[in-house]
C-alpha positions in Angstrom: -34.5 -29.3 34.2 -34.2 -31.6 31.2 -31.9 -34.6 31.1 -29.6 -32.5 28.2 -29.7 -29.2 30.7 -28.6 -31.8 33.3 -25.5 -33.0 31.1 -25.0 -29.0 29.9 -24.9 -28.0 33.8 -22.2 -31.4 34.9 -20.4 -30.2 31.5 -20.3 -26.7 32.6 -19.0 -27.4 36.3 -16.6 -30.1 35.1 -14.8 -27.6 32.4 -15.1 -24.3 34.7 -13.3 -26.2 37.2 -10.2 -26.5 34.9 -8.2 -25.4 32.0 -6.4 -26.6 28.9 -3.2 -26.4 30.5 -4.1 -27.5 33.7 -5.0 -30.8 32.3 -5.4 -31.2 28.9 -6.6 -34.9 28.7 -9.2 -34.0 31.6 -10.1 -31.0 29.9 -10.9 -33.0 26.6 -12.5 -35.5 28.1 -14.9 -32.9 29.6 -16.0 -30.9 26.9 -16.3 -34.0 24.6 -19.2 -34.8 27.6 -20.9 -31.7 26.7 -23.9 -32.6 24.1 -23.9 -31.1 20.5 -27.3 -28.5 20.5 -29.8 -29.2 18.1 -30.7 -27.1 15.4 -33.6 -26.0 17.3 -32.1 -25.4 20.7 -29.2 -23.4 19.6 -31.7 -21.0 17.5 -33.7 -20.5 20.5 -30.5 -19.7 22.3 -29.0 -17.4 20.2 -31.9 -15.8 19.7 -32.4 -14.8 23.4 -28.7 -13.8 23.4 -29.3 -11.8 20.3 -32.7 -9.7 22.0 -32.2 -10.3 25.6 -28.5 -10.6 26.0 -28.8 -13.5 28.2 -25.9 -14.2 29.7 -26.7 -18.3 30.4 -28.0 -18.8 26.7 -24.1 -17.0 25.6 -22.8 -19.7 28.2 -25.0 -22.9 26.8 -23.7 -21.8 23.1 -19.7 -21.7 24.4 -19.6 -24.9 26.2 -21.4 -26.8 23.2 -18.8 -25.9 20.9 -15.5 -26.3 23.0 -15.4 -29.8 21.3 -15.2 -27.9 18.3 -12.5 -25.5 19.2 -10.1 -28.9 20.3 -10.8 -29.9 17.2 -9.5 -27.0 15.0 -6.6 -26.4 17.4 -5.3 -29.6 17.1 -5.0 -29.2 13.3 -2.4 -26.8 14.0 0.3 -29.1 16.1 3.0 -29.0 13.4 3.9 -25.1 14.5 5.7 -26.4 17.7 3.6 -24.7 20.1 1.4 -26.0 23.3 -2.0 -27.6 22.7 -3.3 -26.1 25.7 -2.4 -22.2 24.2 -4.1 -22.8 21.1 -6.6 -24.1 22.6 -7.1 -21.3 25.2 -7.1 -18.9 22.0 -9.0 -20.6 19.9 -11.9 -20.0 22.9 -11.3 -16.5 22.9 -12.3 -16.5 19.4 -15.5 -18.6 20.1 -16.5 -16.4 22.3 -16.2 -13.7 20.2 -18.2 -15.0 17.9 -20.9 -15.8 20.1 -21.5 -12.3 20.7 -21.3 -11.5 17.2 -23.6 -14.2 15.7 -26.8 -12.3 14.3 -29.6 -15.5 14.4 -31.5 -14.5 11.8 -28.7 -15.0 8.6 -29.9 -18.5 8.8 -26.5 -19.9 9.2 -25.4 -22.3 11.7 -23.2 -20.9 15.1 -19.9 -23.3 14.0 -20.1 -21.9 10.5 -19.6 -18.5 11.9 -17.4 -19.3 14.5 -14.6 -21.4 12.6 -13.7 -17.3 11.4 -13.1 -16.1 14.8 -11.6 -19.3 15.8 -9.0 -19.6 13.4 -8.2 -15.6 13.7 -6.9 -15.8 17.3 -5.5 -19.0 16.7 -3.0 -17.4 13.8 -3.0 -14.9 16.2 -1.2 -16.1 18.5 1.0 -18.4 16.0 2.4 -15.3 14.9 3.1 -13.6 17.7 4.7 -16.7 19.2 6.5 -18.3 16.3 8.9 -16.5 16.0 10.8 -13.9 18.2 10.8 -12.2 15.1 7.9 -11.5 13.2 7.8 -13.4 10.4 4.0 -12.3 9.0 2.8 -8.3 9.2 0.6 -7.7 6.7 -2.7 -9.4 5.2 -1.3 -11.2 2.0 1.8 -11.9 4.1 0.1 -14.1 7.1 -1.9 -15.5 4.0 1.0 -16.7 2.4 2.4 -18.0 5.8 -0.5 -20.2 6.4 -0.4 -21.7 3.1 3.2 -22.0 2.3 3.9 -23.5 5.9 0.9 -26.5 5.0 2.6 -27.2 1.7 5.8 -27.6 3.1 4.5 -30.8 5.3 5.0 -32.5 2.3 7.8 -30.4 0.3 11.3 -29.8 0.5 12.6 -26.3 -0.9 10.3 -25.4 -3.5 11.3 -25.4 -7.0 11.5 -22.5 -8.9 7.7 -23.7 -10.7 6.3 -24.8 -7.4 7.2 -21.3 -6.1 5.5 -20.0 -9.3 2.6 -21.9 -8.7 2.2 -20.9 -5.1 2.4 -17.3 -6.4 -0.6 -17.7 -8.6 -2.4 -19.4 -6.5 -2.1 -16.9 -3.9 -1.8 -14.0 -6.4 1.6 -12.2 -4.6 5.1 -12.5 -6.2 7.2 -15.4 -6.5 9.9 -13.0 -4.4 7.6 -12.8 -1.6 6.8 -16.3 -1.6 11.0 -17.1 -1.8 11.0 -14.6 1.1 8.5 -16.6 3.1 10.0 -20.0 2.8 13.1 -18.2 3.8 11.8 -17.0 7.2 9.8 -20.6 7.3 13.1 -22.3 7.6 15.5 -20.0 9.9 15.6 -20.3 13.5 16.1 -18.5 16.1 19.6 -17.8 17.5 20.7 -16.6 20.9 22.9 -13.3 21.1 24.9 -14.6 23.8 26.6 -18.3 23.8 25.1 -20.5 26.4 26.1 -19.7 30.0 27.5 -23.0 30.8 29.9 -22.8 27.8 33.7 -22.3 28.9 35.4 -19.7 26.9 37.4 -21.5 25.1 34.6 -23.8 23.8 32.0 -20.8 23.0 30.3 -21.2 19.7 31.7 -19.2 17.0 28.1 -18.1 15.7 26.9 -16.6 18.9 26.4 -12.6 17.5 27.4 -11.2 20.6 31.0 -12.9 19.8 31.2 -10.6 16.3 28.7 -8.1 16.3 30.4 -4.9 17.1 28.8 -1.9 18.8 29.8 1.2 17.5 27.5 3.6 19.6 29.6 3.1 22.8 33.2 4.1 22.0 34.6 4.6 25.8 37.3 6.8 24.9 34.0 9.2 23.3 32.0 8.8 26.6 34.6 9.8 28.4 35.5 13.0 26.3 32.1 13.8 25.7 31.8 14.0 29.6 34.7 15.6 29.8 33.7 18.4 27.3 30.0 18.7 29.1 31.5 19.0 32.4 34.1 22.0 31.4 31.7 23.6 29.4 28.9 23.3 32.0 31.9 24.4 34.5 32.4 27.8 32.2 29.3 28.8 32.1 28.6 28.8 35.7 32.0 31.0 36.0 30.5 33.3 33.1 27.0 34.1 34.2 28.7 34.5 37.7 30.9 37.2 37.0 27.7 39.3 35.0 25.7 41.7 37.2 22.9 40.7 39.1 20.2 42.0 36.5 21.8 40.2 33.7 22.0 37.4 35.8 18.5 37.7 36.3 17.4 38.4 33.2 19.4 35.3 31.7 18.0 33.0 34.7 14.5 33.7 33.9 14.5 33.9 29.9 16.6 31.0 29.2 16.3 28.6 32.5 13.6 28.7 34.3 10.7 26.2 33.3 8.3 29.0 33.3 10.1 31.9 31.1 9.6 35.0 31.4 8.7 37.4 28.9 10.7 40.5 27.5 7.6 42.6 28.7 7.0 40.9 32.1 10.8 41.7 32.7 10.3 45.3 31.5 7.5 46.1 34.0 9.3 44.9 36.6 12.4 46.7 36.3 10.4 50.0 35.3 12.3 49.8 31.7 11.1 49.4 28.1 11.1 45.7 26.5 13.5 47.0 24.1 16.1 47.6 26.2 15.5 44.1 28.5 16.2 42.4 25.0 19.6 44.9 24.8 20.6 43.9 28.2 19.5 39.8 27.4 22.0 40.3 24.2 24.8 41.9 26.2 24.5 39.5 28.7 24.7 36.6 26.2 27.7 38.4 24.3 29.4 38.5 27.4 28.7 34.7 28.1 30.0 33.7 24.7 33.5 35.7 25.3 34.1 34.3 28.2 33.7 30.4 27.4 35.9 31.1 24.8 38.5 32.4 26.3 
């Protein structure tokens, strides 16, 4: 093995043996250890992984561009997040890129791959922001991205900044008002913190003035009042019918398999007509009595 395989190998055992969050330092240290391919090299490598799959080559081109990854990641500190996660997503996207880059386009790997990287890294951004989304659709995580980089060095936009931005992005200056709006809310906890006493609660804790109006206890407790008597009156009604009616209401309205008007019929040596006569007298009889 060549003296760079040598260095690829240690490189390899030293970073498998860890993660980001494990030990981030260690972990930096690590892949910055791991030597940057040569043109040539990383051809011949993705073109074996391109023909032959090869699963080693796929491994050679991952661990020589984890530098790469920390790099990337760590331009995205100012969202309040952990290091270590976007880090750990920002290799998911390498790798997906690894699979995906085609050899012969006659670009390099880290061209390609600063796509895929940055993709998982919004990714997760957006899914971890915010409890809320704050980004759905395609011009809306655009506008996120950029919006939230200009204000590193802007207060609340003026009414021309906002304008400009707009332009620049081509979306409305709404939308772009409506994104600095989300940019600067936080997230608030229904409940006031546990170790609050009563007395001291904050006032702007939602669960404190946020009424429910789908759980009225007086309802509950007439609406299960009312389901019980009624439920109670039908019992006594379809009791005091004969046992074919009873029958005939059991199987065409109860059971989980119903029965049909004919399969009835041939069983009680009758026409179908008159088992839908004896099902609507039945019923008639059924109605009068919960009534009454």
């Amino acid at each position: 093995m060549s003296e760079s395989g040598k260095t690829v190998a240690m490189g390899h055992g030293a970073v498998m043996s860890m993660t980001p969050g494990a030990n981030l330092p260690a972990y930096v240290q690590a892949v910055s250890g791991i030597p940057i391919l040569s043109a040539e090299r990383e051809q011949a490598l993705a073109e074996k992984l391109y023909y032959s799959e090869c699963v080693d080559s796929a491994r050679e081109l991952v661990l020589a561009h984890l530098r790469f990854v920390v790099h990337i990641a760590r331009s995205y500190s100012g969202y309040g997040l952990a290091e270590a996660d976007l880090i750990q997503e920002g290799n998911v996207g390498l790798m997906k890129a690894v699979k995906r880059f085609d050899p012969n386009k006659g670009v390099r790997l880290v061209s390609f791959a600063v796509h895929w990287i940055k993709a998982e890294i919004h990714e997760f951004i957006l899914r971890n922001w915010r409890i809320v989304k704050v980004a759905t659709t395609k011009s809306q995580r655009k506008l996120f991205f950029n919006l939230r980089s200009a204000k590193k060095q802007l207060q609340w936009l003026s009414a021309d900044e906002a304008q400009a931005v707009a332009d620049d992005l081509g979306v409305e200056v709404k939308d772009v008002m409506e994104m600095e709006m989300r940019l600067s809310a936080h997230d608030a906890c229904f409940d006031a913190p546990d170790d609050d006493d009563d007395d001291n609660k904050t006032a702007y804790a939602p669960a404190l003035y946020l009424e429910d109006k789908s759980a009225d206890p007086a309802e509950q407790v007439e609406q299960q009042d009312f389901e019980s008597d009624s439920n109670s009156r039908l019992g006594l009604a379809v009791q005091a019918l004969d046992q074919r009616s009873q029958d005939i209401l059991q199987r065409r309205w109860l059971d989980d398999n119903k029965a049909t008007l004919h399969q009835l019929a041939d069983e009680y040596g009758v026409s179908a007509e008159r088992i839908r006569q004896l099902e609507k007298n039945a019923m008639t009889k059924v109605r009068v009595a919960m009534e009454a």
